[in-house]
N, C-alpha and C positions, 0 to 999 in steps of 0.2 A: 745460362740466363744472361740477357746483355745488359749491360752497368744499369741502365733507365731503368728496366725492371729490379733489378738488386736494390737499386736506391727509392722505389715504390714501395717491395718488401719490406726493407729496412723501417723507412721511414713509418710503416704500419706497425710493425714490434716495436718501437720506441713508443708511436702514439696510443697504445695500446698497453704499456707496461707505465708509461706517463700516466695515464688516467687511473688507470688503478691506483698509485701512487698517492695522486692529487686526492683521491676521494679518500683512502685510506686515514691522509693526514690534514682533511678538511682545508684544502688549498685550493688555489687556482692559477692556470698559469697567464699570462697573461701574454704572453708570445713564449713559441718555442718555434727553434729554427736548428734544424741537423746540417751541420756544414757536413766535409767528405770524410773527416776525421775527429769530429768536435760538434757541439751541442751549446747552444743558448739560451737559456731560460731567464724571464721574468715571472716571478711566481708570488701570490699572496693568497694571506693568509682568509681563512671566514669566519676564523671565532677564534676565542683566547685562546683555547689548545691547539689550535693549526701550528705546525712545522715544517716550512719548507728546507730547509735543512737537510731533514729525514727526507723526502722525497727523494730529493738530488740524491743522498747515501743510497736510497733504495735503489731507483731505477737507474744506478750507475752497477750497483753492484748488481743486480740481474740482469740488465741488459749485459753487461760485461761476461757475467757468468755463459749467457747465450751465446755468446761470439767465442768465448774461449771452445764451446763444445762443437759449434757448427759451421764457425766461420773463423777461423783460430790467426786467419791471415788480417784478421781486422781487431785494433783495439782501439780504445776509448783513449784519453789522454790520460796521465796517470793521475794529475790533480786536478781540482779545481777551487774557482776562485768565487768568493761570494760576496756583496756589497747589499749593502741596506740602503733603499731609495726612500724618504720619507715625503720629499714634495710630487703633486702632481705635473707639473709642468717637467718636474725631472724624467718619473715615469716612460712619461710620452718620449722624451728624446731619448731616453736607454732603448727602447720599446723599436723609434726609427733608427737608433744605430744601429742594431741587433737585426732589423729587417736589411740592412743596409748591406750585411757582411755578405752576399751574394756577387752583388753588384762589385763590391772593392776587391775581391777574389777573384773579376772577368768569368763567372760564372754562368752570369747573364747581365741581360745589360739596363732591365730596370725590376724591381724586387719584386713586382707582382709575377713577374715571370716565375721565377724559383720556387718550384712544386714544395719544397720540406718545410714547410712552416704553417704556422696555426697557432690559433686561440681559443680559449675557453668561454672568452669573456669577447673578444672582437671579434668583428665579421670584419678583417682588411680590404674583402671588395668596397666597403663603404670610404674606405681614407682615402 
């Protein structure tokens, strides 16, 4: 299968194991972008039980589980790191650094380009 296709598939088993997640723990994400070895999420919450938290726990631990059984040359990072954004205006610039990590990785050369990314909450054709 050539990378382009590998990183189609992929990127569908993560958006797909994502959603499940989001919906399980009443979240939303609010950008997600699969680098070639690592993942970005900004994720919130839709009611007082939401945990984004648990998502990231989940879909790192099944997605991981996945890769260990069928693609075993590929792993996730071992940790990760989580920060609390409380203002909107912050949001937005996590939101465009996070779109950004494409571009500053010479992946491509402006972020609309870079097929791995998506929202729950944004249509990025409109920014």
């Amino acid at each position: 299968m050539h990378s382009r296709s590998h990183g189609l598939f992929y990127q569908r088993l993560h958006l797909s194991q994502v959603r499940i997640e989001l919906h399980h723990f009443a979240c939303d994400a609010l950008v997600y972008l699969f680098m070639p070895d690592h993942g970005h999420f900004v994720l919130g919450g839709k009611t007082e039980n939401s945990d984004p938290l648990k998502v990231m726990y989940r879909f790192s631990q099944k997605t991981g589980y996945w890769f260990t059984n069928h693609s075993p040359h590929i792993r996730w990072q071992k940790d990760f790191y989580d920060h609390i954004v409380s203002r909107d205006e912050e949001v937005e610039r996590h939101i465009r650094y996070i779109l950004n990590n494409p571009v500053r990785a010479k992946l491509v050369m402006d972020w609309r380009d870079y097929p791995f990314k998506g929202s729950t909450v944004y249509n990025f054709e409109e920014w």
